[in-house]
N, C-alpha and C positions, 0 to 999 in steps of 0.2 A: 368741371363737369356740368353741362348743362341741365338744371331745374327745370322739368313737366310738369305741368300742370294737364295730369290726367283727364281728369273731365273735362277741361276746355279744347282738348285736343279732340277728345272723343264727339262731344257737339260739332267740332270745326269737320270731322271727316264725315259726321252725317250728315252733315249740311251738301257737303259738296257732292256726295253718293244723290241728293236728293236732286238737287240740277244735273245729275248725270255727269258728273266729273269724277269717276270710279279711278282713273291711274292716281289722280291727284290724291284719292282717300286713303288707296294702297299706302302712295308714300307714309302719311299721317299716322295710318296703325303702323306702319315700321318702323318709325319713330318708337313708338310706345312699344315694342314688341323689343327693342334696343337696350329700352328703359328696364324692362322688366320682361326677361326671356320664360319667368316661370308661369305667363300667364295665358294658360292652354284656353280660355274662351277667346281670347284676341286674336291668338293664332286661326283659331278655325273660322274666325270671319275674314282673313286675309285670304285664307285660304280660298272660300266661297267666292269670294271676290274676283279672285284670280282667275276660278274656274269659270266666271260670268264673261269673263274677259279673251275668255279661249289660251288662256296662258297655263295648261292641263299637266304641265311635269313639273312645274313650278310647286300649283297646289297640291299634286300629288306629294311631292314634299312635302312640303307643310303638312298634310293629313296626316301622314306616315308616322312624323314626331309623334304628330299628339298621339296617333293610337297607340301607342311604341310606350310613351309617357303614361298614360293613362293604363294599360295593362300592366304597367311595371310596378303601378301604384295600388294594383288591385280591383280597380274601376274598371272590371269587365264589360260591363253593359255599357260605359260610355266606351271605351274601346270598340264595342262589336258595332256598335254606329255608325265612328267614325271608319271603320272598313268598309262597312256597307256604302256607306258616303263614297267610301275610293271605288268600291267595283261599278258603282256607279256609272263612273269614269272612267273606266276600263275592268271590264269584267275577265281579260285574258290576263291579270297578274298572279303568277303562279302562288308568289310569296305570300302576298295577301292573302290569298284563298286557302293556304295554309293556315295561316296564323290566326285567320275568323274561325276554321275548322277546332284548332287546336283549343281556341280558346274557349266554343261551346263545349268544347270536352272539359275544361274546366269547372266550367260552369254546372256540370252535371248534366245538361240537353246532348243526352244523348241519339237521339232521331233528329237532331240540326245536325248535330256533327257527322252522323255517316252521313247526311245531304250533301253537307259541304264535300265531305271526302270522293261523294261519286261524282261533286263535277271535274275534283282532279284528278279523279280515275279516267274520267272521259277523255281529257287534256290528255293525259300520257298516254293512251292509249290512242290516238290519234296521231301523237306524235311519233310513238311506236318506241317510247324510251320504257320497255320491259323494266328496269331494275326501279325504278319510282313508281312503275303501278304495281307491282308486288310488294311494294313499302307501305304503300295507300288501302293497297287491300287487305293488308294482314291487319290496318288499322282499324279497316272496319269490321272485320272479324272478331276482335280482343274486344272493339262495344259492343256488338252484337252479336253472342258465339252461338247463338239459335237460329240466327238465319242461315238458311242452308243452302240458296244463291249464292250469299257471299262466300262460304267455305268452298263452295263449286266452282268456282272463278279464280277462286286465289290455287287451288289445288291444280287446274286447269295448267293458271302460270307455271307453277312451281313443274310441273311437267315440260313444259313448253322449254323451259330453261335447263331439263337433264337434271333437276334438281328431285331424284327419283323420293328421296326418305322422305322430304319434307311434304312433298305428294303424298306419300302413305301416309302422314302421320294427318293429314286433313282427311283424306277418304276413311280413315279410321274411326274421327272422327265424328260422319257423316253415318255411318254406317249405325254405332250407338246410338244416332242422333233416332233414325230412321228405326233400329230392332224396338227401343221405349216407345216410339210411338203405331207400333205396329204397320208402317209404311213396308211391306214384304217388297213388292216389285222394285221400290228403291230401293229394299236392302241387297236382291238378288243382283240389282246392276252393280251395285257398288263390290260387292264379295266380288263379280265378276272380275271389274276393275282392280280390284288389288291382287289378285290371283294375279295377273298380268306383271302385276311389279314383284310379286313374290308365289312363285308356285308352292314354296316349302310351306306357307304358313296353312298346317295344321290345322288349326282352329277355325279356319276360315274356310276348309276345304270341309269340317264335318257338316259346320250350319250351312254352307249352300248344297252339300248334297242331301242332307235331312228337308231343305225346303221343296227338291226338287224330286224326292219322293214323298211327301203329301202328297203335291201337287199331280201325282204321276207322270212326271215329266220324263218317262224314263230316256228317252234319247238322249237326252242332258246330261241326266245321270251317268248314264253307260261313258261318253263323251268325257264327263268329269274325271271320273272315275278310274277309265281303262287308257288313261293317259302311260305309254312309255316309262314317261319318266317320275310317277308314281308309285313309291313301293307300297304299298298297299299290306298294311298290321296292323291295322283296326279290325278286328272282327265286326265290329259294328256296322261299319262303311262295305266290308266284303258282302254282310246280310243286304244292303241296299243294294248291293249290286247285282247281286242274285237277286229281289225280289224284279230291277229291274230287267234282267235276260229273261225270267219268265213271263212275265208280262208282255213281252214280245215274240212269245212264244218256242224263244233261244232255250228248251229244254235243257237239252246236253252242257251247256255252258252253264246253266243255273244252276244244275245240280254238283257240278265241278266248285261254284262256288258258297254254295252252301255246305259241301262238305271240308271246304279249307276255312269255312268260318267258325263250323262246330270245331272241328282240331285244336283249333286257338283258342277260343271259348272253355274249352276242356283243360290245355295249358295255364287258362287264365285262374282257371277254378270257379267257371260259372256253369255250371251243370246246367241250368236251368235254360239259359240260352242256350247251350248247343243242343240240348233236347228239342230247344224250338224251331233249329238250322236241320235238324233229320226231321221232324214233323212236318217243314217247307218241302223238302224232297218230295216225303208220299204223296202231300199236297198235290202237288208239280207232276208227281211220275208213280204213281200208283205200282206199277212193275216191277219197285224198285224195292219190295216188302223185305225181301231176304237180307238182302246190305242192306237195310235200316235195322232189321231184327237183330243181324250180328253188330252192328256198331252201336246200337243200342245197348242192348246186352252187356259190351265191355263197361259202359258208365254203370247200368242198374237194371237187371235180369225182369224187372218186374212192372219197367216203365215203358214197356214197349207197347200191352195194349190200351194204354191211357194216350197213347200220341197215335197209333193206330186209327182210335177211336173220334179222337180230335181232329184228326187228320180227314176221316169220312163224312166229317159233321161239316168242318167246313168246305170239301167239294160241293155238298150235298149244298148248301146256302148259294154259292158261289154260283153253281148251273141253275137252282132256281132265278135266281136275283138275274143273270143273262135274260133268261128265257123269260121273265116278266118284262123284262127294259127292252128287248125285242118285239113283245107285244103291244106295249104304249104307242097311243098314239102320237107320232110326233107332226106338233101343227106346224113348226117353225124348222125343217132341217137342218136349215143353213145357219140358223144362229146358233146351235149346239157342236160345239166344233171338238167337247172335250165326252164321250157317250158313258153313261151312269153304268159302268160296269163293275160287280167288287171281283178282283184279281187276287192271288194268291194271296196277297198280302192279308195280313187279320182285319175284321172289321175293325178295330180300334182304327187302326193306320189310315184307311179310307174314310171315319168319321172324322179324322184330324185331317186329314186333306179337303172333303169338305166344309170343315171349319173355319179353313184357311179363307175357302173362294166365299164362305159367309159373312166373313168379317172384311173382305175385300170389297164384296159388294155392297156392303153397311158403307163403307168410306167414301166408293164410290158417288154413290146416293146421295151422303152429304155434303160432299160437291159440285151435287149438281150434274154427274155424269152421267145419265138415265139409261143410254144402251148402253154402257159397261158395264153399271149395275142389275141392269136387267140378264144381260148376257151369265156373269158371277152367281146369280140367288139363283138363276135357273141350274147352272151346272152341281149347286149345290144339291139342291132340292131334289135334282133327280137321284143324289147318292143317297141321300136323307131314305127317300121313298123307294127305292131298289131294298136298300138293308132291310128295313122294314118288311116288305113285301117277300120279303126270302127268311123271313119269320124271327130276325133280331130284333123282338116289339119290347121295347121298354118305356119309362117316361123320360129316359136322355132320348133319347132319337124321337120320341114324340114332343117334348119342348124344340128340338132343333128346328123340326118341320114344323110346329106354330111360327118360330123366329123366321122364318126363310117365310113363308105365307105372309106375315104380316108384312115385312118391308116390300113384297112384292104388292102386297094393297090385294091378295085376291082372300074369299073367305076361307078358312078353314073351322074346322070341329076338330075337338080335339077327341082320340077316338079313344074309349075305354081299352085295359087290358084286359085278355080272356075272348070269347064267340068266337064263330068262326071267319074264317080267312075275309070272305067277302063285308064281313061287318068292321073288320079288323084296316083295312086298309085304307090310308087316306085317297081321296078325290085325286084324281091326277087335272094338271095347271090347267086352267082356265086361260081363256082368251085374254088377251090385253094387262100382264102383272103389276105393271107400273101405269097408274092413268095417264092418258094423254091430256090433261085439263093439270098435269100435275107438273111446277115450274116451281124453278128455286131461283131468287133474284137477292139480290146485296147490295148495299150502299157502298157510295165512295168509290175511289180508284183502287182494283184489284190486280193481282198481278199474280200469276199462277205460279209457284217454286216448289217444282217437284212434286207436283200432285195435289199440292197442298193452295188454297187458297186467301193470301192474304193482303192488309191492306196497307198502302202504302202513303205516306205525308205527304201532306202537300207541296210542302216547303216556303219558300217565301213568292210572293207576286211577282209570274215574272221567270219562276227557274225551271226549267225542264230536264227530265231525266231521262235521259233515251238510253233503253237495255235491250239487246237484241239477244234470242236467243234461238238455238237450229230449233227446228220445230219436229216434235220426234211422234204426236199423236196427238189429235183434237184439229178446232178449227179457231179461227181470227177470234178476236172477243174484242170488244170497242165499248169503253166508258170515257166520259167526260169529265173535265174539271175546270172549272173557270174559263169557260169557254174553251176548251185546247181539248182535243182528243187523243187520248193516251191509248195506242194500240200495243196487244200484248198476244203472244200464241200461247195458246191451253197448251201444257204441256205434262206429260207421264214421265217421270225418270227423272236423270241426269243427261245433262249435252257431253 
């Protein structure tokens, strides 16, 4: 076997690299590379070498070992190098792009690794091999199970592909994700969406009907609701449904289901709610004294003029509070699209609906979304101040209307209890809620997911990430990064 003298070989091939005789050097390290195959720095200057020389599948080899060697060895970061060296040289190797992905997940760099992962989400989904981008993106799902893009996309697939459960079980997902963080409008899209894959699920069918009477959404409701193929034994859900036929002034139907709600209520043994399903009646239908007397009566002889009574008190609110919100001056018609009226339903239910659009338009706001938050605090503020004005003055409903003033930026006094009426009532809105001098800006590249506004890595020099999404509300938004402009659509919801 032939004796090397290492280092004199090593001097002889930089000699010859130096006159520019690179084939002749290659051979020299192959020599020593023959000698002694363990030795991954020699390797990667053959490698360099090769790829100076335009000989690119050659060194692609050679790279491949070492990084293959070196991660095997546990020498991540020379590993991730030596890949980086390869895509260099070809940025479309699947394998590679894997295996740098994999190995910042290693590493613990979790924000390199869903990088890497979304440029081979991009790759297969271009290529249009469905079963590897659903592979890819559950991966970046399992790094990151709080972004709610990535769960949106993989859920998207698992759809696309008939794969109905595993679709529910991300919308499901998403939905938690969205009720803890009080994201209402995504959570409403998403109950929507799973309804679709599962009509039966209960639970899903109480919280979108409860959100959708806050809000008064009653056509929704009714829609929900008076579906066919719904058997409807919730006495709970039958009260919303009656609250919502009345409110659309479906008398006859409302009080058909207020009195199948009390029945059941009564079977349930909650006396106290079906007393509150006959007290909606008279609400509703004043006429209707006799049959509330007698069905009253069977529950408890004694409670009839206490719900009577209840029942006159709140007409009595309900037409003033009209007749006030009729008198207001409305400066903006057009932007009021939902009108401060309180309906049959109890002030509570109408301060938690306007709770709802208060803390919607708090969200708004701190995204930056000025006419939807402006639109939200007003619709609040009008219910805030109707209740009020129809004589339910307390310091709950007078903290709501300082809250709803103050993010609207207009003044408020906060008004003592007791005087009379005129001293009693707040200012009604002022011109201009939200200033116009008033702008909400952020560093970095943003990227809007589901409402929510967040920031995304840069990644390495050089890599781009291109995510398209339908655009379902808002307009274009354009930030820069190292020179390159990352466009993105504002977006409300789920695609």
């Amino acid at each position: 076997m032939e004796v090397i003298n290492k280092e004199k070989v090593l001097e002889y091939a930089r000699k010859l690299i130096s006159e520019g005789k690179i084939e002749r050097a290659i051979l020299e390290y192959k020599r020593l590379m023959e000698a002694d195959p363990t030795d991954m720095r020699l390797k990667l200057r053959v490698a360099e070498l090769l790829a100076k020389q335009k000989r690119i599948e050659e060194a692609l080899d050679l790279y491949n070992e070492v990084a293959k060697s070196y991660a095997m060895d546990g020498f991540y970061l020379k590993a991730v190098t030596v890949y980086k060296n390869i895509l260099r040289l070809n940025p479309s190797l699947i394998d590679v792009n894997l295996s740098l992905a994999e190995l910042y997940e290693k590493m613990g760099l979790k924000k390199d690794a869903v990088h890497q992962y979304q440029i081979l989400a991009n790759a297969f989904e271009q290529s249009g091999d469905v079963d590897k981008l659903i592979e890819i993106r559950d991966k970046m799902v399992k790094l990151d199970p709080n972004d709610t893009q990535a769960r949106v996309r993989l859920a998207e697939l698992y759809k696309y592909k008939g794969m109905d459960e595993e679709a529910l079980k991300e919308y499901d997902e998403l939905a938690k994700m969205a009720r803890s963080s009080g994201k209402t409008d995504e959570l409403v899209s998403l109950y929507e969406r799973i309804l679709l894959y599962k009509p039966d699920r209960v639970d899903v069918l109480k919280e979108l009907a409860s959100i959708y009477h806050k809000r008064g959404e009653w056509k929704k409701l009714i829609s929900l609701l008076g579906k066919k193929d719904i058997n409807l034994d919730d006495p709970t859900l039958i009260m919303m449904l009656a609250d919502a036929y009345a409110s659309l002034k479906q008398i006859e139907t409302a009080k058909t289901k207020y009195r199948e709600a009390a029945q059941k209520f009564v079977e349930k043994g909650d006396i106290e709610q079906a007393l509150g399903a006959y007290r909606s009646i008279l609400v509703a239908s004043p006429d209707d004294e006799e049959f509330v007397r007698e069905a009253v009566s069977e529950i408890d002889i004694d409670y009839f003029d206490k719900i009577k009574r209840e029942a006159e008190e709140r007409r009595k609110r309900i037409d003033e509070a009209r007749s006030i919100d009729t008198s207001m001056p409305q400066e903006e018609p057009k932007s009021k699209e939902v009108p401060a009226q309180v309906t049959i339903s109890d002030v509570d239910g109408r301060l938690k609906e306007a709770d709802g659009m208060l803390e919607l338009g708090r969200a708004y706001k701190a995204m930056g979304l000025t006419d939807e938050a402006r639109a939200e605090l007003e619709r609040a503020l009008d219910i805030y101040q109707g209740i009020w004005n129809a004589g339910y003055r307390n310091e709950d409903v007078s903290r709501r209307i300082e809250d709803a003033t103050s993010l609207l930026e207009i003044e408020y006094m906060p008004q003592k209890m007791g005087g009379d009426a005129d001293g009693l009532r707040p200012e009604p809105p002022s011109e201009g809620y939200i200033s116009k001098d008033d702008s909400t800006t952020a560093s970095g590249v943003l990227l809007t997911v589901g409402g929510e506004e967040r920031e995304v890595s840069k990644g390495d020099t050089g890599d781009t990430l291109n995510i398209e999404d339908k655009e379902t509300k808002g307009e274009e938004r354009k930030t820069k990064t190292k020179g390159e402009t990352l466009k993105t659509k504002r977006k409300i919801g789920f695609v």
